[in-house]
C-alpha distance (Angstrom), angle and dihedral (degrees) to the residues before:
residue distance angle dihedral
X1 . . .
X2 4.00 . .
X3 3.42 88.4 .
X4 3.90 84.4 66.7
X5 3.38 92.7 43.7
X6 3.40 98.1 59.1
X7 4.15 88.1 50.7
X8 3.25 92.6 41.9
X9 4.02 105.8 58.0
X10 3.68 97.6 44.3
X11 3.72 89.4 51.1
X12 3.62 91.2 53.4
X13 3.72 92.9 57.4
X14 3.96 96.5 45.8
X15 3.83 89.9 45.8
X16 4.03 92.3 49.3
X17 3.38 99.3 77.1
X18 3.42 94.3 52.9
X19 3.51 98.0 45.4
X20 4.18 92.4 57.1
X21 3.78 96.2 50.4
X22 3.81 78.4 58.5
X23 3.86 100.5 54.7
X24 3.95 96.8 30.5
X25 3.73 123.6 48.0
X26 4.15 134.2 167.6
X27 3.57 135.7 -163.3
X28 3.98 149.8 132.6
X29 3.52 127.6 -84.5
X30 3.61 136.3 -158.2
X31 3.84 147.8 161.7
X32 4.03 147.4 115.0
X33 3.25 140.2 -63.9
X34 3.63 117.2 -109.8
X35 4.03 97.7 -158.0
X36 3.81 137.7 30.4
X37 4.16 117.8 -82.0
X38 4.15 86.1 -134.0
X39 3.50 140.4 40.5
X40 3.73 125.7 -105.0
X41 3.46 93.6 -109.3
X42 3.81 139.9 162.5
X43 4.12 128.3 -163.4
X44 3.62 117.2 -169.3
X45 3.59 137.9 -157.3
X46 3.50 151.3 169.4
X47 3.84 101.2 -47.5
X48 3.99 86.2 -26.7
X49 3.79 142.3 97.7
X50 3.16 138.4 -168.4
X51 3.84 127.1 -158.7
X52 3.71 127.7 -161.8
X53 4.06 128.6 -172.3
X54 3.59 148.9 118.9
X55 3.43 117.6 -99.3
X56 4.05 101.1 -175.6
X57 3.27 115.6 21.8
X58 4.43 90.0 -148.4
X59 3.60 123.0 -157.9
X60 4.27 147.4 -71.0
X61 3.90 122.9 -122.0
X62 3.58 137.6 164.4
X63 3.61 160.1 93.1
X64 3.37 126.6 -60.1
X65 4.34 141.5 -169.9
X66 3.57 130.0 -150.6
X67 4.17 126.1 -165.4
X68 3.89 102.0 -171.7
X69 3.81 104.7 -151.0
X70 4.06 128.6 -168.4
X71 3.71 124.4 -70.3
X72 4.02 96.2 19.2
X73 3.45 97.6 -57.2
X74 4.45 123.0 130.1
X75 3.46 143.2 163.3
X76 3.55 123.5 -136.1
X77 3.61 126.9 -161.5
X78 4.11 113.2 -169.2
X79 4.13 138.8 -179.4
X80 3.61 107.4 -151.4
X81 3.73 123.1 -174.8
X82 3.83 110.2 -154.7
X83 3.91 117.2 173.4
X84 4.02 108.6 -144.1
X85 3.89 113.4 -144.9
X86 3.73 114.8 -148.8
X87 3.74 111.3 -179.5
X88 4.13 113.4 -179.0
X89 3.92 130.3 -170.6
X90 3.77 114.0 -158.9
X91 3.45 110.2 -171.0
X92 4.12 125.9 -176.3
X93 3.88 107.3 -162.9
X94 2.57 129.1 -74.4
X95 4.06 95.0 4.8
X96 3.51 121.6 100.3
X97 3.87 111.3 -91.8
X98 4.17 116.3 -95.0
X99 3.88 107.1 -129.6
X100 3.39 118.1 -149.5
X101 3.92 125.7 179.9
X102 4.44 130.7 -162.5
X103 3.59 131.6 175.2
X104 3.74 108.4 -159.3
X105 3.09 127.8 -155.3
X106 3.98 116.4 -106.3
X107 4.16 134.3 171.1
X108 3.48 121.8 -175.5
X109 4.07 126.0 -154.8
X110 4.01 108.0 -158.1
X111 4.06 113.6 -175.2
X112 4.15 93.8 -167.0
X113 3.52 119.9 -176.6
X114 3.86 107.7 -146.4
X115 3.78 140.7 -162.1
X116 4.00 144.4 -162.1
X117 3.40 111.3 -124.2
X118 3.74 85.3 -164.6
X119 3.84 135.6 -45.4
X120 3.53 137.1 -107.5
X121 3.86 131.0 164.0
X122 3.55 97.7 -96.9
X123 3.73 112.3 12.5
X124 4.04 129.5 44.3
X125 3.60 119.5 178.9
X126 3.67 113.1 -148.1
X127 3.96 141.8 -174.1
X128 3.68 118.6 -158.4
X129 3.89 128.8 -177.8
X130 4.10 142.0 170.8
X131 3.72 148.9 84.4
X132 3.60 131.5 -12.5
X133 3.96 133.7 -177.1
X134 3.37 128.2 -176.2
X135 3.88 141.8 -171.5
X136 3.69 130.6 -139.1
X137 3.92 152.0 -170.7
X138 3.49 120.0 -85.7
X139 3.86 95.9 -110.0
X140 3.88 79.1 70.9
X141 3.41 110.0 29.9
X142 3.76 86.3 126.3
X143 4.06 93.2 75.4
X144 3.38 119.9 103.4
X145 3.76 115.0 -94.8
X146 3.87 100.5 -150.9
X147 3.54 144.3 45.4
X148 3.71 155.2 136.3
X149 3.90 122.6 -71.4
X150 3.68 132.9 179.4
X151 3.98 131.3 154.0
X152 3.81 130.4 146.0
X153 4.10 133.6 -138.8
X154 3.68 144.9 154.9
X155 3.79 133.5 -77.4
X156 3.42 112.0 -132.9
X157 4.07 125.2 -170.4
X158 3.95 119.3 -172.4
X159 4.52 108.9 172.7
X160 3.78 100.3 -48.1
X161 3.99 98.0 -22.3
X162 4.02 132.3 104.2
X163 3.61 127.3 -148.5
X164 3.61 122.7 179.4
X165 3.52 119.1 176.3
X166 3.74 120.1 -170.8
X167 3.84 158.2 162.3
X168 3.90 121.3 -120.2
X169 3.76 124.7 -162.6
X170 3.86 111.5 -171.2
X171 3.95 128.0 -169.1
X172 3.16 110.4 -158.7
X173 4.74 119.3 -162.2
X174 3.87 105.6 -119.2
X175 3.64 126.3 -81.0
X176 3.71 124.6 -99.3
X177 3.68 126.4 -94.2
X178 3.71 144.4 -128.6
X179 3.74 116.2 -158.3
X180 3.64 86.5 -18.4
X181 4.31 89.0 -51.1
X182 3.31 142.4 116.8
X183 4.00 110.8 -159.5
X184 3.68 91.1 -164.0
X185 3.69 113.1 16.0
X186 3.70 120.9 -152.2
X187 4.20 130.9 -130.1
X188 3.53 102.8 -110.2
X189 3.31 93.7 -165.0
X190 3.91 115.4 60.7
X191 4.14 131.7 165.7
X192 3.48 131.3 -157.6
X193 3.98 142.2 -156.1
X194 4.37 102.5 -152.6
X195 3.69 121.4 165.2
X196 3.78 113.6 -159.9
X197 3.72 121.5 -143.5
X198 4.02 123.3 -163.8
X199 3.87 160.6 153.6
């Protein structure tokens, strides 16, 4: 019995390395957004209009962590940059309309609880779903800052390196109102393209 001791406990520290770079994992993630940041949306006035859209719909970058639970299930933890592109035309008939284009500044904090479908060596399918919050510039402060995402994709392992590419759908709650209006009124709904990258 203290023979096995005495195997057992040095074992236990050589084999717990290993055993955490298989349950926690981090990495960077990137990709493009599938769908414009605002609405298509027009406000008139009296002799006035206002125009609202997204005229590039920019990029998605950051880092990401994975906890690799039993039975195929995870959690993943991300910090996404996403610039927002707001491009207005106010026009005062019967001038031409004045164009003028932002990117704000956006990050966005999914907590997605993931699962397996099934495993192979190479390839695992996976879906994922949960919360996600997200913190803006002040020329939007007045979009929602949480919502719904879910999206599914395929894990991919080549030697030592990850790749998970996915789709994201994202529900965002409804933006905040002035008087009962929005001057430039978000898309609630937005999807995403990411590929994942990690050790």
């Amino acid at each position: 019995m203290r023979l096995l001791k005495l195997i057992a406990v040095p074992l236990l520290f050589v084999s717990a390395p290993a055993f955490s770079q298989r349950l926690f994992s981090i990495g960077i993630k990137g990709g493009v957004p599938l769908s414009d940041a605002f609405s298509n949306h027009t406000t008139p006035g009296i002799d006035t209009f206002v125009h609202s859209f997204t005229d590039s719909k920019n990029y998605v970058i950051g880092p990401f962590a994975e906890l690799r639970l039993p039975f195929g299930f995870a959690v993943e933890a991300d910090a996404l940059y996403r610039p927002l592109d707001l491009t207005t035309d106010f026009t005062l008939v019967p001038q031409p309309p004045a164009r003028s284009a932002f990117n704000i500044s956006s990050w966005e904090f999914p907590i997605l609880g993931k699962y397996h479908i099934f495993h192979a060596p190479v390839i695992n399918p996976y879906v994922e779903a949960g919360p996600i919050f997200r913190a803006t510039g002040s020329k939007a402060s007045y979009l929602s800052n949480a919502g719904f995402a879910i999206g599914g994709g395929v894990d991919v392992k080549i030697l030592r390196v990850r790749f998970t590419p996915e789709l994201r759908y994202s529900r965002w709650g409804q933006d905040a109102t002035v008087l009962g209006f929005v001057t430039y009124p978000s898309n609630l709904n937005q999807t995403e393209f990411l590929l994942g990258l990690s050790f």
